[in-house]
C-alpha positions as CSV (number, residue, x, y, z in Angstrom):
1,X,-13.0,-11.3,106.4
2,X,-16.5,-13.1,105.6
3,X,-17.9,-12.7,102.4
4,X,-22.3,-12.4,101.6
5,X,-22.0,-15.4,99.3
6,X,-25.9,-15.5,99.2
7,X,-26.4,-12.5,96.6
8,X,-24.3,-14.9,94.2
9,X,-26.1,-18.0,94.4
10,X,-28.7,-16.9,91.8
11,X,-26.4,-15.7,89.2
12,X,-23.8,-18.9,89.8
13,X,-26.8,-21.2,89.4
14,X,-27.4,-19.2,86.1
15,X,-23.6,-19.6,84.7
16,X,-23.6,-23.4,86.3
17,X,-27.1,-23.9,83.8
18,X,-24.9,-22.2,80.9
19,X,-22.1,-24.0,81.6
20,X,-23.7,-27.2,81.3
21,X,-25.1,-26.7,78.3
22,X,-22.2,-25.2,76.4
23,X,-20.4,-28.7,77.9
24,X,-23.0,-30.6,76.3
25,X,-22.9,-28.7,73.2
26,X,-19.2,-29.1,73.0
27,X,-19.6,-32.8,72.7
28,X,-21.2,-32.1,69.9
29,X,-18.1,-30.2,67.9
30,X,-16.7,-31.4,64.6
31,X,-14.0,-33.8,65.2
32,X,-10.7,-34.2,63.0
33,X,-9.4,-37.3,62.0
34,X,-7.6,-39.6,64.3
35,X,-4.4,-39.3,64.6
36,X,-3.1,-42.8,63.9
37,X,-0.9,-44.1,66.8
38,X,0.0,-47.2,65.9
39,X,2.8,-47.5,68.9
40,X,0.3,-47.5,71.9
41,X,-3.0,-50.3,72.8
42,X,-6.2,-49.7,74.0
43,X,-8.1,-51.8,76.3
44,X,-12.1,-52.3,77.0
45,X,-13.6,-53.2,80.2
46,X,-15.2,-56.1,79.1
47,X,-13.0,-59.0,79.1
48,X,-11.1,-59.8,76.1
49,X,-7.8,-60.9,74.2
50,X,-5.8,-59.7,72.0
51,X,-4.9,-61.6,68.4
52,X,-1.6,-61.3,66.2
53,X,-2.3,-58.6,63.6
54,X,-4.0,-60.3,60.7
55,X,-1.4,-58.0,57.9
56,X,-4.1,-56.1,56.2
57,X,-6.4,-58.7,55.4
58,X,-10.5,-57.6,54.8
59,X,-11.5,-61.0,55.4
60,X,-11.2,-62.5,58.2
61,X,-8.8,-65.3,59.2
62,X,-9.7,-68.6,60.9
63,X,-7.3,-71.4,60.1
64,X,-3.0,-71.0,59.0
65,X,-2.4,-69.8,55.7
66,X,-1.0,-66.7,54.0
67,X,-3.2,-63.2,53.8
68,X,-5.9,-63.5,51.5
69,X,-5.3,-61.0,48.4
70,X,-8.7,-59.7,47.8
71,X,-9.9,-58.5,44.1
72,X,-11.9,-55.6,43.1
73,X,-15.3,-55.4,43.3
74,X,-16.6,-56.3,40.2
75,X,-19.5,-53.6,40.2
76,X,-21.8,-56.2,39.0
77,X,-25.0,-55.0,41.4
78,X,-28.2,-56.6,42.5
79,X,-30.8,-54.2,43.6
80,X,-33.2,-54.7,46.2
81,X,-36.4,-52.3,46.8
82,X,-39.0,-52.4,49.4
83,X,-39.9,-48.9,49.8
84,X,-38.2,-48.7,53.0
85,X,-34.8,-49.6,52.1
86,X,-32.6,-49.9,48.4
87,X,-30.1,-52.3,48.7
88,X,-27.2,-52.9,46.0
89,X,-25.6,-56.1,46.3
90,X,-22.3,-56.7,44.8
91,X,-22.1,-60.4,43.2
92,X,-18.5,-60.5,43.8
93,X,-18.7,-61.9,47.5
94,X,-22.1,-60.4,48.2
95,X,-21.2,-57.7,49.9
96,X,-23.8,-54.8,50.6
97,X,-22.3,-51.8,49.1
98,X,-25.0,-49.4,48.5
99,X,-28.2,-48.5,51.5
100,X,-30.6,-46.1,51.0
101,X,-33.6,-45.1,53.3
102,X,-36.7,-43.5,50.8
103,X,-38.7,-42.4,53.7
104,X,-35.6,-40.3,55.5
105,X,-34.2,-37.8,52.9
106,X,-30.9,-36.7,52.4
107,X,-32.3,-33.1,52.5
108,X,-35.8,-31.7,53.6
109,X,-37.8,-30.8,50.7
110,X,-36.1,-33.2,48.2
111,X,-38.3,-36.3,48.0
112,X,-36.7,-37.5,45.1
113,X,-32.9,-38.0,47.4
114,X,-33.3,-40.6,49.9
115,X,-30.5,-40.4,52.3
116,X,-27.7,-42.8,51.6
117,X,-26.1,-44.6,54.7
118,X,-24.1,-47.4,52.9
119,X,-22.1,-46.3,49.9
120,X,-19.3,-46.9,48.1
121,X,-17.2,-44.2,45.9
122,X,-13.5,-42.5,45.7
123,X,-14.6,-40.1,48.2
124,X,-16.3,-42.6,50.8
125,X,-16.3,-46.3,51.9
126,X,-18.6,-47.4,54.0
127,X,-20.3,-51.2,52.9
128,X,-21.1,-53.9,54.7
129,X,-19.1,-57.6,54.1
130,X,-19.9,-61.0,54.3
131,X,-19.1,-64.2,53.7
132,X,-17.5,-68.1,54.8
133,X,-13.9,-68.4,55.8
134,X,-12.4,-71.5,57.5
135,X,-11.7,-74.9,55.8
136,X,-14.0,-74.5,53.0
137,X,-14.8,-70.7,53.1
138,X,-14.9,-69.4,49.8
139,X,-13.3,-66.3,51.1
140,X,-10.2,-67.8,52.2
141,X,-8.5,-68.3,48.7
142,X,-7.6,-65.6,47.5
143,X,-10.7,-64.1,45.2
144,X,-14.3,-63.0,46.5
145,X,-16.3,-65.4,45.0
146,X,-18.3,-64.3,41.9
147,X,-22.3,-65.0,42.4
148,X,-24.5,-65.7,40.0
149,X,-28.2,-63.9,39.9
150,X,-31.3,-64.8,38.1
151,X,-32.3,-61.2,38.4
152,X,-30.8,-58.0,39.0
153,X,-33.3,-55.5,40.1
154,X,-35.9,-57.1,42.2
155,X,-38.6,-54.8,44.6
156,X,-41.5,-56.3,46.3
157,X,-44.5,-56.6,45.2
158,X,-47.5,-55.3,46.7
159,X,-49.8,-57.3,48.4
160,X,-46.0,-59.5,49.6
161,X,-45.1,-59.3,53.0
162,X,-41.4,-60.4,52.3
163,X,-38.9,-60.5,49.4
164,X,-35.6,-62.6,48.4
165,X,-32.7,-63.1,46.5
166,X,-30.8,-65.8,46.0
167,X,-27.0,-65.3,44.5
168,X,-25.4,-68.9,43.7
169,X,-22.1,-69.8,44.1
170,X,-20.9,-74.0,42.7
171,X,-17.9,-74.4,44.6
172,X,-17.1,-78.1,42.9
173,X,-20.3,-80.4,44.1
174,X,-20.9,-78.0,46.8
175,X,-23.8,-75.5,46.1
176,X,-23.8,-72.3,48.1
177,X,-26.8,-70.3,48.0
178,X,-26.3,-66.6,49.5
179,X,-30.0,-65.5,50.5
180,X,-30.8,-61.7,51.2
181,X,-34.3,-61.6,52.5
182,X,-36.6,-58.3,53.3
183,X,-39.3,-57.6,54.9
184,X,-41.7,-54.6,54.5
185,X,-41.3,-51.8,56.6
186,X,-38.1,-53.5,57.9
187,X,-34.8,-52.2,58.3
188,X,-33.9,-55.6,59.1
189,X,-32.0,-57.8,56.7
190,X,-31.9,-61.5,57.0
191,X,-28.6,-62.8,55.5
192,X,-28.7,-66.9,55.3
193,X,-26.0,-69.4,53.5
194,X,-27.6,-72.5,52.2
195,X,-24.8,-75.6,52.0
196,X,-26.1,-78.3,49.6
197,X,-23.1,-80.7,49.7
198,X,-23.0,-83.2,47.2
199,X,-19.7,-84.1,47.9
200,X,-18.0,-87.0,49.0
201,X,-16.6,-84.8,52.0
202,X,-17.6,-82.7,55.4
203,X,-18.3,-79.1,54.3
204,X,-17.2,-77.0,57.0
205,X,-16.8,-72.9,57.0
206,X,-16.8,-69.9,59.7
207,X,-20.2,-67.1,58.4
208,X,-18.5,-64.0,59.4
209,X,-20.1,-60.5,58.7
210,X,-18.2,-57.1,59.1
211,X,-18.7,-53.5,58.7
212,X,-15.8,-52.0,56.3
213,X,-15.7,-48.2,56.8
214,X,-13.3,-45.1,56.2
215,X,-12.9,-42.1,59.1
216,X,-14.8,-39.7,57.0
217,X,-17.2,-37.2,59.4
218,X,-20.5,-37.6,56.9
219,X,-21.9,-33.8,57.4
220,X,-25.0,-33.5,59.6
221,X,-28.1,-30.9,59.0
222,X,-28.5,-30.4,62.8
223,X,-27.1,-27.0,62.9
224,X,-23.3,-25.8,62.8
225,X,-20.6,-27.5,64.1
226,X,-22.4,-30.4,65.8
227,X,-20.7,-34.0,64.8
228,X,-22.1,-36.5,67.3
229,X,-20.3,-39.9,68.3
230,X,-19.1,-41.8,65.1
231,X,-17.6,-45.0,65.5
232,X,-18.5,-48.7,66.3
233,X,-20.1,-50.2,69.4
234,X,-20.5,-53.3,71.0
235,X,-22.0,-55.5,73.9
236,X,-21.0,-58.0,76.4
237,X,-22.0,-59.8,79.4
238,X,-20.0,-57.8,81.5
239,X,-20.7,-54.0,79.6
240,X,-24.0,-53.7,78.1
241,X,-22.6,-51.0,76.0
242,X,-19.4,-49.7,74.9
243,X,-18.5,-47.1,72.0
244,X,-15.2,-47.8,70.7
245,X,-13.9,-44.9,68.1
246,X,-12.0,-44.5,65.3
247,X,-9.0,-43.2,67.8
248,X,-9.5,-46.4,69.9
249,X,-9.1,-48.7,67.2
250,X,-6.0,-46.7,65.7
251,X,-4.2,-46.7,68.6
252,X,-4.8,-50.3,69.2
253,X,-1.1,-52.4,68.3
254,X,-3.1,-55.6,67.6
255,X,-7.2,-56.8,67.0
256,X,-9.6,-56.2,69.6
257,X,-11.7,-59.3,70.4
258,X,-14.6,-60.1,72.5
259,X,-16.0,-63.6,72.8
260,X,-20.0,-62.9,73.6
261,X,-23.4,-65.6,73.7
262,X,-25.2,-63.8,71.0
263,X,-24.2,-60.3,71.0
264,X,-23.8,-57.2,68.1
265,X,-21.5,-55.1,66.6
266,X,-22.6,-51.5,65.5
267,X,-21.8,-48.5,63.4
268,X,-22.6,-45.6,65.0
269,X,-23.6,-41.8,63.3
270,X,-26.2,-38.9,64.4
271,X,-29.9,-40.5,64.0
272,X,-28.5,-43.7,61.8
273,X,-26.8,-47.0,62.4
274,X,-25.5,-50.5,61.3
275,X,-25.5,-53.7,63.2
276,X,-24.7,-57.1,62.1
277,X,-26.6,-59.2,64.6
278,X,-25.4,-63.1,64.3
279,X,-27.1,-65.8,66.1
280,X,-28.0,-65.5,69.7
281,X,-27.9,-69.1,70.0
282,X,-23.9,-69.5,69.3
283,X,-20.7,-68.0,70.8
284,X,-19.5,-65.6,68.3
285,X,-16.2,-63.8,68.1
286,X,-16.2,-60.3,67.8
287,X,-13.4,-58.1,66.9
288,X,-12.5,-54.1,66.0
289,X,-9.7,-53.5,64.2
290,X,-7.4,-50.5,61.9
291,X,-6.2,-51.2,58.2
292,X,-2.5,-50.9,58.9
293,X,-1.8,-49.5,55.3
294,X,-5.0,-47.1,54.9
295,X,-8.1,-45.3,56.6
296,X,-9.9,-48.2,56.7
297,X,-11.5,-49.4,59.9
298,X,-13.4,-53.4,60.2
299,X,-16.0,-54.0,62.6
300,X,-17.3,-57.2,62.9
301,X,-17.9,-60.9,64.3
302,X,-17.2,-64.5,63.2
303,X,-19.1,-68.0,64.2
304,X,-18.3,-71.6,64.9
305,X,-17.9,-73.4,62.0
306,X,-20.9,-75.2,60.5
307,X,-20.2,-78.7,59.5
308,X,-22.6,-80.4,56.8
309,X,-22.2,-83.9,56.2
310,X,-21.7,-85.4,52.4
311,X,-25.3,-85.6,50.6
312,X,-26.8,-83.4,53.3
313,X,-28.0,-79.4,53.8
314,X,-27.1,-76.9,55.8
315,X,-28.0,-73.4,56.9
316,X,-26.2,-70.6,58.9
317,X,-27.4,-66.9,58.9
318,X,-26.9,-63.5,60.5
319,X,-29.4,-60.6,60.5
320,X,-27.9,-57.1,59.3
321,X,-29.3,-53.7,60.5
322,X,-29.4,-50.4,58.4
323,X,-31.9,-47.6,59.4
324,X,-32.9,-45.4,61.8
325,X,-31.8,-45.2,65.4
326,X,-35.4,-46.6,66.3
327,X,-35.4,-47.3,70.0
328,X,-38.4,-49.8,70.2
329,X,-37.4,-51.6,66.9
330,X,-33.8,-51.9,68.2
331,X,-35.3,-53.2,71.7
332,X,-37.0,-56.2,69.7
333,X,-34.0,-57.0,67.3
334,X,-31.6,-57.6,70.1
335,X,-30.5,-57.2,73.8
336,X,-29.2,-53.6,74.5
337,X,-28.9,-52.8,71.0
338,X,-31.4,-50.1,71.9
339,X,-28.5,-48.0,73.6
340,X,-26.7,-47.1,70.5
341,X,-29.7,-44.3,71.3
342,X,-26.5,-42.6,73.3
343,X,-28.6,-40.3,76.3
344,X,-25.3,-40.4,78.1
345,X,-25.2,-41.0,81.5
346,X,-29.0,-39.6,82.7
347,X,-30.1,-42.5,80.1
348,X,-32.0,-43.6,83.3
349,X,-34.3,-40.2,82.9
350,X,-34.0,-39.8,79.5
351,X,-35.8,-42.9,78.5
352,X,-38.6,-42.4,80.6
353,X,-38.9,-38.9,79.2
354,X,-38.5,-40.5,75.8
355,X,-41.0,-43.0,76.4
356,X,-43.3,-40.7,77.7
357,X,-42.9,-37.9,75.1
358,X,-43.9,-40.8,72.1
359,X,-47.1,-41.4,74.4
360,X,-48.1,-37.9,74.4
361,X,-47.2,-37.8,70.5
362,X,-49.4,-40.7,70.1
363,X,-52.7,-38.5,70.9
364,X,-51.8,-35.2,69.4
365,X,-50.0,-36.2,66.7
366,X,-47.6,-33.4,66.4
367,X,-43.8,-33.4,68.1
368,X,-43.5,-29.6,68.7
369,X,-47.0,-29.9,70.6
370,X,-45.9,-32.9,71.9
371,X,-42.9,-31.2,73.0
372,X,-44.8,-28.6,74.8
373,X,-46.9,-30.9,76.7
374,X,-44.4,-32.5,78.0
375,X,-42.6,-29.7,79.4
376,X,-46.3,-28.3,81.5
377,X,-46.2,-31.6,82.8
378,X,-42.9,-32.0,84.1
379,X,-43.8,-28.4,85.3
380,X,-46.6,-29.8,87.3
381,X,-44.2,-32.6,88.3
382,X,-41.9,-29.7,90.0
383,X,-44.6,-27.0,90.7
384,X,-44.0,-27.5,94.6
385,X,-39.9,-27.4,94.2
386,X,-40.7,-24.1,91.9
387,X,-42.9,-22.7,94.4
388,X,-40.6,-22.7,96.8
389,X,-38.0,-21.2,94.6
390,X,-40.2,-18.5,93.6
391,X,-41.8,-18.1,97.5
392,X,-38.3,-17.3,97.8
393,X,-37.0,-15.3,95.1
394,X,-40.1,-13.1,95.6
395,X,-39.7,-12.2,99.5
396,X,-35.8,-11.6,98.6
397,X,-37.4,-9.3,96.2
398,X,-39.4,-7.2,98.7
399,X,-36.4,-7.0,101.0
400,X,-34.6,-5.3,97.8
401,X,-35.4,-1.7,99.1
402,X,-33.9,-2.7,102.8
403,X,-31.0,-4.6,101.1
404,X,-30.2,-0.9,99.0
405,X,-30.2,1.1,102.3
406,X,-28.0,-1.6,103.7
407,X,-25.1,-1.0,101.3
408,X,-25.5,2.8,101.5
409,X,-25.0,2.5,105.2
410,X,-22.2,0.2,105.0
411,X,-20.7,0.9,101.9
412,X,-17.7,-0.9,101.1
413,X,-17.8,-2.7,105.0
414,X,-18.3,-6.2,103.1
415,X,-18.4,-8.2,106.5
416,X,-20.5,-5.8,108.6
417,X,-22.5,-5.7,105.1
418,X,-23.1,-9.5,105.8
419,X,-23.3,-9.5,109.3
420,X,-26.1,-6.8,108.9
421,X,-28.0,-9.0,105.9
422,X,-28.1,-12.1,108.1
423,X,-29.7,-10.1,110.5
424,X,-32.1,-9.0,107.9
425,X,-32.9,-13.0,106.6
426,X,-33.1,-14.4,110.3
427,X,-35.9,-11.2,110.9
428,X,-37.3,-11.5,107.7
429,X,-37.2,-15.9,108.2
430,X,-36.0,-16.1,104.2
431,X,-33.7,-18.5,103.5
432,X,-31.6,-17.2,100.3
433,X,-30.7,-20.5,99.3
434,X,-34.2,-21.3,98.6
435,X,-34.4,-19.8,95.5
436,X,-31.3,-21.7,93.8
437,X,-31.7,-25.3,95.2
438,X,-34.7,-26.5,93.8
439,X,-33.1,-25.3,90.3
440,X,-30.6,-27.4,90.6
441,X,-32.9,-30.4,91.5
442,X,-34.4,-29.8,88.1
443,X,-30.8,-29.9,86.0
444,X,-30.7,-33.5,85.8
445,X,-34.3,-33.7,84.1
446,X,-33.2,-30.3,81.6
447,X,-30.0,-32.2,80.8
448,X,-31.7,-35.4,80.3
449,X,-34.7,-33.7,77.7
450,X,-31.4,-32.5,75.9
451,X,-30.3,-35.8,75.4
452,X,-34.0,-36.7,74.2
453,X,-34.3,-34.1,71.6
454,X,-30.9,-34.8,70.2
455,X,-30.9,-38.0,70.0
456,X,-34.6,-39.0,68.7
457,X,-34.7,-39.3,64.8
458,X,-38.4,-38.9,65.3
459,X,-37.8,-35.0,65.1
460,X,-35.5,-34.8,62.1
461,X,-37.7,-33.3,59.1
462,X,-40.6,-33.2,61.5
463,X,-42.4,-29.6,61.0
464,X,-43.8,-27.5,63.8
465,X,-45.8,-24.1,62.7
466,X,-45.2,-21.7,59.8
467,X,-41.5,-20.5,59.7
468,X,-40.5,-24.0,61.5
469,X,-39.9,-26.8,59.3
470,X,-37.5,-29.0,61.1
471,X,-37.5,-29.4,64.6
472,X,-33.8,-31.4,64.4
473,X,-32.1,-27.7,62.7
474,X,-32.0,-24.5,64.2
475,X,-34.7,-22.1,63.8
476,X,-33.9,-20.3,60.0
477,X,-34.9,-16.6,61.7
478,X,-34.0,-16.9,64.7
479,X,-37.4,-16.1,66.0
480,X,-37.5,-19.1,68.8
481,X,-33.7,-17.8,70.4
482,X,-35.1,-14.2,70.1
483,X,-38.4,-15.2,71.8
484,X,-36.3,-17.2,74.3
485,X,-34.0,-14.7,75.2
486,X,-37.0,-12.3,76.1
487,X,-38.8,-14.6,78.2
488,X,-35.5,-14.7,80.1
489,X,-35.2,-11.1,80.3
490,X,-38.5,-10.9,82.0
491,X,-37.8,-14.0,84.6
492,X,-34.6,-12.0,85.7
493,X,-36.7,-8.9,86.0
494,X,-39.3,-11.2,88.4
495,X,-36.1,-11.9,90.2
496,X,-34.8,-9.7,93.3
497,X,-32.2,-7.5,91.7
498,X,-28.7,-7.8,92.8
499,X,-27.2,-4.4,94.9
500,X,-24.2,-4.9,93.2
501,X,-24.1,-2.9,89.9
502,X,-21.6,-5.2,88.5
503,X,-23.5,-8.4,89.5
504,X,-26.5,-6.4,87.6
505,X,-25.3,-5.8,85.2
506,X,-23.9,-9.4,84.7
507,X,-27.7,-10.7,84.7
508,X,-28.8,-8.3,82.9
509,X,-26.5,-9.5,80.0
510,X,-27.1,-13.4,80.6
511,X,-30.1,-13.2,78.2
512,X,-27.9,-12.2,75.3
513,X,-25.8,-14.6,76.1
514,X,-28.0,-17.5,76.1
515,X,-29.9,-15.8,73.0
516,X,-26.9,-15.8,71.1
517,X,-26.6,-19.7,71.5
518,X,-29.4,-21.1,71.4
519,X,-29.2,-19.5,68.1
520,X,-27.2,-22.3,66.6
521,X,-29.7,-25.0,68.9
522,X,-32.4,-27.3,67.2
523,X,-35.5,-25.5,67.1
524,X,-37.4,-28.4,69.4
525,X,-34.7,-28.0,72.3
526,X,-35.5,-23.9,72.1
527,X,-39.1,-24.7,71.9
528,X,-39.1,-26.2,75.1
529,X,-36.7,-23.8,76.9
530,X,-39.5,-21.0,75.5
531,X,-42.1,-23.1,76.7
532,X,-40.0,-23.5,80.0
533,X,-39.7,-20.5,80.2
534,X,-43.2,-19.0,79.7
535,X,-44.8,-21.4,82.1
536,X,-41.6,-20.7,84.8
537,X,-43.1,-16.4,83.9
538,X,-46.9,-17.3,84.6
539,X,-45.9,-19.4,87.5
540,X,-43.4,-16.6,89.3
541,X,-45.8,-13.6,88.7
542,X,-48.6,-15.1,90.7
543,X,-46.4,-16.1,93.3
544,X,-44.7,-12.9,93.6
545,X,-47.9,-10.5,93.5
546,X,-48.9,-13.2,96.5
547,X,-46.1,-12.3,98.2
548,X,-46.0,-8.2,97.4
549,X,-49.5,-8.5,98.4
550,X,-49.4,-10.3,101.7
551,X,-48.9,-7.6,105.3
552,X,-45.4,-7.5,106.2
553,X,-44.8,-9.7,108.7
């Protein structure tokens, strides 16, 4: 027996729309721990190797020997302010153990609490290592070297462009300077090691850099539940970006390594990352890898040896990222780094849109305008594709009187039910799939603007009107679902109603549905579903009065 599968299109293109977005919201769900798996491997895409496990070394090891036994910091601590970033540097092995960001707070409101990315406690590790391994690393014997600092609490000055510190290290007539240089309005450090070798020998050491962190999900304010990726990424020739996580890594039986020209290796949170960024120039080692003995995970890369002959100087650096996920200050610091931005797999829309939405920001100045404008233009963008959805919609509406004496002729007679509606849409020349295709056009685009407002830092703590402080959180009254959920109810009621009750009074409960949550959505992404919405309204009810209007045919 056929089936009318037209009078479902409308409400299957309405669950598919739901659907989509619960799938994308689930993405977003608080994730446990790993569970540790010690017995299985993981692969990447990108060609690699695999080395011996290294015991449960934090440095790095280039050259035979036994596993270096590392101290405890010596909480001996350099700080570094520029107003943009506060470093604390730890003098034994100059590691960065402490990063805070004074114009992104911890919490809205609080401009006294910048919020901490790199920090070091009982409850949290997450710090960023450095330092020289190889024939004469000073890492590689055992004990972090212990620097020594003119000055301990250095900020720049004003009218300086740049600030640096210099922690020495006299390893016999070889001087080793570790230089931390910052640059206003930089979330860009510059780490360099200065060789003066006054020795009667070659100096020659590996600069490697790592990220040393823990598994522990750091809370978001985004709204409940939502935990987006966390873990480290990387690039290569043959995979512009891959996200390795926490899992990966603890499943993995040995180190993961990837030999890349250039290249980074990232931290990845909501709205904040790390990158150590070494020399583009050189071929540098990169490898991901799971304390054996603890919840401690190493991201990181190592570089060919420098070599500085006796009575001579040398240099090697690597530049060291901690900020914001900014995509057009991560475009200039290095190739791809940009795509730690995760749109997912519309990234190809979604930076467009991006690009387009800070352009629109540029003239009025406000995100939650911006946000609006950008949704009347991608409107005008798809006006004809909507017109033709709601040309549609609104002549299936008009037959709604002929389609109720149809099933109280037929009654329960499903196929001469259909046979007698086809008759009906051949007459009438409506084509009931009109009104659900060019919705489904659009998906990509509304997917892809989710992406956008998620993912752009520029909306966390960024205020709209009155009630709406923070267009990254959900709206603290509700008010935006409640409006959105009523603009809703009236685009159903513009919509030809089903002659099935049940079918009715499925639709009729969608908007409560959808109300209920976008509830727990950041205000911006409501915003622009109620501004969706209210242009989809004004668009629909001149169309369909048209239509109503117009002699029967």
């Amino acid at each position: 027996m056929k089936k009318d599968w037209t009078k479902y299109l409308l409400i299957a293109g309405m669950v598919a729309t739901a659907l989509l977005l619960v799938k994308e919201w689930a993405a977003f769900q608080d994730a446990k721990k790993p569970q540790i798996a010690l017995e299985q491997s993981t692969t990447l895409s990108a060609p690699m190797v695999t080395l011996p496990e290294t015991g449960d070394d934090e440095i790095p090891v280039v050259s035979s020997g036994e596993p270096v036994a590392v101290s405890q910091a010596s909480q001996q601590l350099v700080t570094i302010s520029t107003g943009t970033v506060i470093l604390k540097i730890d003098t034994q092995g100059g590691d960065i153990v402490y990063a805070a960001l004074p114009k992104h707070l911890a919490k809205l409101g609080e401009k006294d609490a910048p919020f901490v990315l790199l920090n070091q406690n009982q409850d949290h590790t997450y710090v960023a290592q450095s330092g020289l391994v190889g024939q004469n690393g000073t890492d590689a014997q055992g004990n972090r070297p212990v620097f020594s600092v003119s000055n301990n609490h250095v900020v720049l000055e004003d009218g300086k462009d740049s600030v640096s510190v210099d922690l020495v290290y006299q390893q016999n007539a070889v001087t080793i300077t570790k230089r931390f240089t910052l640059t206003r309005g930089s979330y860009l450090v510059d780490v360099s090691y200065l060789i003066n070798n006054q020795s009667a020998d070659t100096w020659q050491a590996n600069l490697y850099g790592q990220i040393k962190r823990d598994s522990h999900v750091v809370a978001t304010d985004v709204g409940i539940g939502m935990s987006p990726y966390l873990g480290a990424a990387l690039t290569s020739t043959e995979e512009k970006y891959r996200k390795v996580d926490f899992e990966d890594m603890a499943e993995a039986t040995k180190t993961i390594k990837v030999e890349e020209l250039g290249g980074w290796v990232a931290m990845v949170q909501h709205y904040f990352i790390s990158a150590w960024i070494p020399n583009p120039e050189s071929q540098n080692t990169f490898t991901l890898r799971k304390s054996k003995n603890s919840d401690m995970y190493f991201m990181g890369f190592t570089t060919p040896a420098l070599k500085v002959a006796p009575g001579s100087e040398g240099q090697t650096s690597a530049s060291f990222y901690v900020g914001p996920k900014d995509v057009y200050a991560l475009e200039e610091i290095s190739p791809y780094l940009d795509l730690t931005v995760d749109y997912g797999w519309l990234w190809w829309i979604a930076k467009p849109l991006f690009q387009f939405l800070t352009f629109i920001y540029g003239f009025i100045g406000n995100w939650g305008w911006s946000i609006i404008a950008l949704t009347i233009v991608i409107k005008a963008i798809f006006f004809p594709l909507s017109a033709a959805s709601y040309k549609s919609m609104a002549k299936m509406r008009k037959l709604g009187p002929l389609m109720a004496d149809l099933k109280e002729r037929y009654g329960d007679d499903r196929q001469k039910m259909s046979a007698e509606l086809m008759k009906m849409y051949k007459k009438e020349k409506v084509n009931p799939m009109g009104g659900c295709l060019p919705v489904l056009v659009q998906m990509p685009v509304f997917i892809s603007l989710y992406w956008v407002l998620m993912e752009s830092v520029e909306l966390r703590h960024t205020p709209f009107l009155g009630w709406i402080q923070d267009l990254s959180v959900r709206d603290p009254y509700f008010i935006l679902p409640a409006i959105m959920g009523l603009t809703m109810f009236v685009q159903f009621k513009l919509n030809p109603t089903p002659p099935d009750p049940t079918q009715a009074k499925v639709m009729q409960m969608m908007p409560l549905f959808m109300t209920f949550m976008f509830m727990w959505f950041p205000a911006g992404l409501v915003l622009y579903w109620v501004a969706n919405n209210a242009i989809s309204i004004i668009q629909q009810y001149i169309i369909t009065k048209q239509i109503e209007a117009a002699d029967p045919a």
